[in-house]
C-alpha positions as CSV (number, residue, x, y, z in Angstrom):
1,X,100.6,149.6,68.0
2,X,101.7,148.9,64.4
3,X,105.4,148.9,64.7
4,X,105.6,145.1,65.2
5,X,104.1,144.7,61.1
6,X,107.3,146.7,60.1
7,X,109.6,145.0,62.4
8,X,108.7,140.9,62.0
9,X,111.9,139.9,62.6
10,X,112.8,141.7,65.7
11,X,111.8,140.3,68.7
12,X,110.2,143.2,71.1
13,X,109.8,143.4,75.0
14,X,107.5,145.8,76.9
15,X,108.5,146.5,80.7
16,X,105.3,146.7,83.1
17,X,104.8,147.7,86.5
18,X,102.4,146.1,88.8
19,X,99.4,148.7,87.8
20,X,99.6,147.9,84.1
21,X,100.4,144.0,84.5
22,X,97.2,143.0,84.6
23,X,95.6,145.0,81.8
24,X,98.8,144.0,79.6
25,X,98.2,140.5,80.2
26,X,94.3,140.6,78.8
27,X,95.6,141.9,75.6
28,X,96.4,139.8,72.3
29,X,100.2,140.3,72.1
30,X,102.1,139.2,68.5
31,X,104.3,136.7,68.6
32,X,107.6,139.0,68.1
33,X,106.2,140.9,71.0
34,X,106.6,139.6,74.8
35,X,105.5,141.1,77.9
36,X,107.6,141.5,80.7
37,X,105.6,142.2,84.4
38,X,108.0,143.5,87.4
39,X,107.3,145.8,90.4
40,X,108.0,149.5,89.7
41,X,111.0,149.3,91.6
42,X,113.2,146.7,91.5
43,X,117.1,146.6,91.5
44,X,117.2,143.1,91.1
45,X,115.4,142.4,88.4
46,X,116.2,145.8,86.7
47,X,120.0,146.6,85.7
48,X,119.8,150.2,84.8
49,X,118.4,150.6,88.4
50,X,121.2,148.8,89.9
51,X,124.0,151.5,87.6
52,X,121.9,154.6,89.0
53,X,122.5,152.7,92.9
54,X,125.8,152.8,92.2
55,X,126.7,156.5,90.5
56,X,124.5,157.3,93.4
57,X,126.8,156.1,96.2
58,X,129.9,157.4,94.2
59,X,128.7,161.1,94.6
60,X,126.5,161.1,98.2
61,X,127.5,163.8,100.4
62,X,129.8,166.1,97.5
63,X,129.0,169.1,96.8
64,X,129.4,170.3,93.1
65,X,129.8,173.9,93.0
66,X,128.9,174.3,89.0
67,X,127.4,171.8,86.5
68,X,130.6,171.3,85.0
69,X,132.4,169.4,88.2
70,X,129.7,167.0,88.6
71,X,129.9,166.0,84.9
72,X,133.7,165.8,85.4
73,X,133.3,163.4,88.3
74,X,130.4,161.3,86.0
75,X,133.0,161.2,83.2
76,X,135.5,159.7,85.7
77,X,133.1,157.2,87.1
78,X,131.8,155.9,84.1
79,X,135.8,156.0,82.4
80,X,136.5,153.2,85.3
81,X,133.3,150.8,84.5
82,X,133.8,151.2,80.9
């Protein structure tokens, strides 16, 4: 893990689940790079799992005959939370 020597200035964050958490707190982290321990799944804590919750509910129970419709109805969904 070298990246952080190019990148001084940028402040990093790694995302672990509970597995990893304890192995990624026994390492020697930089100081532009932080460690971030959460359980694997966790709408709460986690935006992006809260956005999926919602497209999810949005489409439950429709039935997309091609590919095409259901990127149609994505496109509309995410042209009315944009």
């Amino acid at each position: 893990m070298q990246f952080h020597l190019n990148l001084k200035k940028i402040l990093h964050c790694f995302k672990f689940t509970k597995p990893q958490r304890l192995k990624a707190y026994e390492l020697k982290w930089p100081e532009n790079i932080i460690p971030i321990c959460q359980p694997a799944h966790c709408p709460q804590l986690n935006p992006i799992e809260r956005f999926w919750l919602f497209l999810k509910s949005q489409i439950k129970g429709q039935v997309f005959n091609t590919l095409e419709e259901l990127r149609d109805r994505l496109n509309h969904l995410l042209s009315t939370i944009t």
